[in-house]
C-alpha positions as CSV (number, residue, x, y, z in Angstrom):
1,X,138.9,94.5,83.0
2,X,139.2,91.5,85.4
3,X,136.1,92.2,87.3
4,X,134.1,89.6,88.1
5,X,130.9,91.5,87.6
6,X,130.5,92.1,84.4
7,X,128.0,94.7,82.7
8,X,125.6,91.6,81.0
9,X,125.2,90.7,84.7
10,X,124.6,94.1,86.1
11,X,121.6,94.3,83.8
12,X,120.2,90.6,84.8
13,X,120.0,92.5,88.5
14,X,118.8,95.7,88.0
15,X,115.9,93.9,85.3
16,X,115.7,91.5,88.8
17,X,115.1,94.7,90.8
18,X,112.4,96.5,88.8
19,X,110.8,92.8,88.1
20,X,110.4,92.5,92.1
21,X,109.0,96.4,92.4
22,X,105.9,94.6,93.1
23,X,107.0,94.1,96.6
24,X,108.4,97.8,97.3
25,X,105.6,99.1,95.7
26,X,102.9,98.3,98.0
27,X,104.2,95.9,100.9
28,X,107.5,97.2,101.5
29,X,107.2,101.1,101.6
30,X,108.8,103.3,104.0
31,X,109.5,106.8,104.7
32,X,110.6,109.1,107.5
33,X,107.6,110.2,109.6
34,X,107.4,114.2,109.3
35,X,106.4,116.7,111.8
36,X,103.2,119.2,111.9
37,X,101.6,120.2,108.7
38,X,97.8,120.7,107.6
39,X,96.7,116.7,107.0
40,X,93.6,117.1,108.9
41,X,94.6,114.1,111.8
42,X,93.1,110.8,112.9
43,X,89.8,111.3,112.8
44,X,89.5,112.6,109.4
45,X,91.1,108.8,108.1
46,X,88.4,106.5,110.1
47,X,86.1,105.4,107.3
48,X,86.7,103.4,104.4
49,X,88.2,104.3,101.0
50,X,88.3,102.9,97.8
51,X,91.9,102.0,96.1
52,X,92.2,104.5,93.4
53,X,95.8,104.3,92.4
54,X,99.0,103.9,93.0
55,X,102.0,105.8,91.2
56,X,105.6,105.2,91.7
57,X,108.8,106.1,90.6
58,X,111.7,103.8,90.7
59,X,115.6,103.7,90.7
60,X,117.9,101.0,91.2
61,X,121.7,101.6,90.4
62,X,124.7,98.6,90.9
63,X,128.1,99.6,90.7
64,X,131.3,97.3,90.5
65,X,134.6,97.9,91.0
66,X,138.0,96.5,91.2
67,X,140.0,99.7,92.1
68,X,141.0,99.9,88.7
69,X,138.1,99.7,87.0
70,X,134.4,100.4,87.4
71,X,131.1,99.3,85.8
72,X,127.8,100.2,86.8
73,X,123.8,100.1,85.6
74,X,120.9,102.7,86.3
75,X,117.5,101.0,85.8
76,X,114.9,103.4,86.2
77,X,111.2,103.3,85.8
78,X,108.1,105.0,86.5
79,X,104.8,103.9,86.7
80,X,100.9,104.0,87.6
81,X,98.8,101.4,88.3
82,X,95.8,100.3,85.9
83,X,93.1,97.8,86.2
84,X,93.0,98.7,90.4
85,X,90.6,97.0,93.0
86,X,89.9,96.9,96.9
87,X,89.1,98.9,99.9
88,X,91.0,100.1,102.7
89,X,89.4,101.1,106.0
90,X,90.3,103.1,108.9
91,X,89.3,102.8,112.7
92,X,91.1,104.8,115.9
93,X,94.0,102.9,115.8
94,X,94.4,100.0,112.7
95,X,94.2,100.3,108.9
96,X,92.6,97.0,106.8
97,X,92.8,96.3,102.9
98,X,90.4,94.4,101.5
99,X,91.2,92.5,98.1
100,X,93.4,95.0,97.4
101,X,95.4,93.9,94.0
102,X,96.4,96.0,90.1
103,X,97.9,95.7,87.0
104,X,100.9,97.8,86.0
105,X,102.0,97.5,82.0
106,X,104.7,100.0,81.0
107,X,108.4,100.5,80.0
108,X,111.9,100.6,82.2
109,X,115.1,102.0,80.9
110,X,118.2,100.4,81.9
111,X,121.8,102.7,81.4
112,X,124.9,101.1,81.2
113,X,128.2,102.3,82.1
114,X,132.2,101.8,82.6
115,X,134.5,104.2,84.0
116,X,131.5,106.7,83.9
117,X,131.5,106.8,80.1
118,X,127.5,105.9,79.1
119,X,128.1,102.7,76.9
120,X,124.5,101.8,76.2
121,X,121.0,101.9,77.1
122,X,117.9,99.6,76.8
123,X,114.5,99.5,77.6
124,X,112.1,96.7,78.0
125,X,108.2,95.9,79.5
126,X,107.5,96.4,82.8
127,X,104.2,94.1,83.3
128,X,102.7,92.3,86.2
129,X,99.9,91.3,88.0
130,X,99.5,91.8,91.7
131,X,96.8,89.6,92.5
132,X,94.1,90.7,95.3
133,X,95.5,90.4,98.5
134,X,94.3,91.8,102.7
135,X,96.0,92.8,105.4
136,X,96.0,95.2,108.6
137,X,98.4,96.7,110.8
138,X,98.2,99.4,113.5
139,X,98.8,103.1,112.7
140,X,99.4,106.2,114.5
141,X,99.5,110.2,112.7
142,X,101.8,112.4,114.0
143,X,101.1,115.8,114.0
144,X,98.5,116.5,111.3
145,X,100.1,115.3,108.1
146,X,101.9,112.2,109.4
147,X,101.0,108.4,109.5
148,X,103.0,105.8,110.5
149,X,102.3,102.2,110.3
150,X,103.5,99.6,112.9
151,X,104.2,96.8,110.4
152,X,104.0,98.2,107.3
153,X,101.3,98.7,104.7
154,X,99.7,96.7,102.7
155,X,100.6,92.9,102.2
156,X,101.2,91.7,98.5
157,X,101.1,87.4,97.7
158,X,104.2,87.5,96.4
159,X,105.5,88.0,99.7
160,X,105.0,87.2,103.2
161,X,101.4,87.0,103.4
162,X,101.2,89.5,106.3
163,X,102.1,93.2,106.4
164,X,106.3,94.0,107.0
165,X,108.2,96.1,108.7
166,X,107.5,99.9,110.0
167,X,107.3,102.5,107.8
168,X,105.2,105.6,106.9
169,X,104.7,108.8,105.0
170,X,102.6,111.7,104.2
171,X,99.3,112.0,104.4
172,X,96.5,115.0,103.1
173,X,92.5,114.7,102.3
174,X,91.2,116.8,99.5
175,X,87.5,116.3,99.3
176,X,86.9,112.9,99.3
177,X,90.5,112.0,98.5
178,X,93.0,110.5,100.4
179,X,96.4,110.9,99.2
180,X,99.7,109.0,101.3
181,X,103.2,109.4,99.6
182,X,106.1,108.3,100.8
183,X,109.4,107.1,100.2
184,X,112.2,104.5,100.7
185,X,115.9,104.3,99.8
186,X,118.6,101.2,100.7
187,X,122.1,100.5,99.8
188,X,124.0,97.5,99.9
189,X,127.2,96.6,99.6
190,X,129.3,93.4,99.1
191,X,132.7,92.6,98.6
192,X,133.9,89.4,96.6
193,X,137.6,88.2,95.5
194,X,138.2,91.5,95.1
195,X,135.4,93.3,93.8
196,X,133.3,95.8,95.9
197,X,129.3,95.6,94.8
198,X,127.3,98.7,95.7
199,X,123.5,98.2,95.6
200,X,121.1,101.4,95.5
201,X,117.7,100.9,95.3
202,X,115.2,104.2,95.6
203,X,111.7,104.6,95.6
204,X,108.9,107.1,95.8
205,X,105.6,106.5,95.7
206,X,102.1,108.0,96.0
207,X,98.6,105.7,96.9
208,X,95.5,107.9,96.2
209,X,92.0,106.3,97.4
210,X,88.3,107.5,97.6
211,X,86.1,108.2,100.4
212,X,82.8,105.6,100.2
């Protein structure tokens, strides 16, 4: 192979992509906004919740290719968030976290490829700290079930400070729990002396919090 990607570099990015989850995780999640369903509107969010949880599960896949030959990597994890702390509050129109920060400390699995014949796999921690962190941005539901954040969701340190770019998801209250999921999915592609880079990164996540 003459590709200037080779498969020990593909697994330095995807290990780069699951290391910087942190920021899709929580700061960077998006979704398309969904039509009716039963998620009891606006009204039933205003209040403030306690962070509970959040749950993700992640997918990054890089593929190289020369037109003669391809290598590629899956790294894939999934995860839930220990150790979890802050408040998020609702009013008519604007959503605010409060020292909102977690721990996650599990395992990702990275596949290897060439030519689509499986040549190895590894797996290796996937531990950080997201440090306690606030924000706000302005919300609207749609329909019943739907929310949809201006800028975002919630800020994280390790990133821009304030919250990022549109986004939204799902919403339903059972009891005193508030459930969002939501989802997000890029590609990226790059071409170099030659070689054609194809960047998928795929995430889907839930955020659970508690009435106070």
């Amino acid at each position: 192979m003459r590709l200037k990607t080779n498969l020990t570099l593909l697994s330095l990015v995807t290990l780069l992509f699951v290391s910087c989850q942190k920021e899709l995780s929580i700061d960077t999640i998006n979704g398309p906004v969904g039509g009716p369903g039963g998620g009891g509107g606006s009204n039933s969010l205003i209040g403030n919740w306690k962070f509970l949880e959040l749950s993700a599960n992640t997918e990054s896949a890089v593929e190289a290719t020369d037109g003669t030959d391809t290598e590629k990597t899956i790294t894939v994890s999934s995860y839930k968030t220990i150790n979890n702390k802050g408040t998020i509050s609702f009013d008519a129109t604007k959503m605010s976290s409060t020292g909102v920060g977690y721990d996650i400390n599990d395992t990702a699995f990275t596949f290897l490829y060439a030519n689509g014949v499986l040549l190895d796999s590894v797996d290796f921690p996937f531990t950080f700290t997201i440090p306690s962190s606030s924000g706000q941005t302005n919300y609207k539901v749609i329909g019943t079930d739907s929310i949809y954040f201006e800028n975002g969701f919630f800020a994280v340190p390790s990133s821009d400070p304030q919250a990022t770019q549109a986004g939204g998801g799902k919403f339903k209250i059972v009891g005193n729990i508030l459930t969002i999921t939501t989802s997000s999915s890029t590609t990226d592609t790059e071409i170099d002396q030659g070689v054609t880079t194809v960047t998928k990164n795929k995430i889907a996540a839930e955020i659970r919090m508690q009435r106070q």
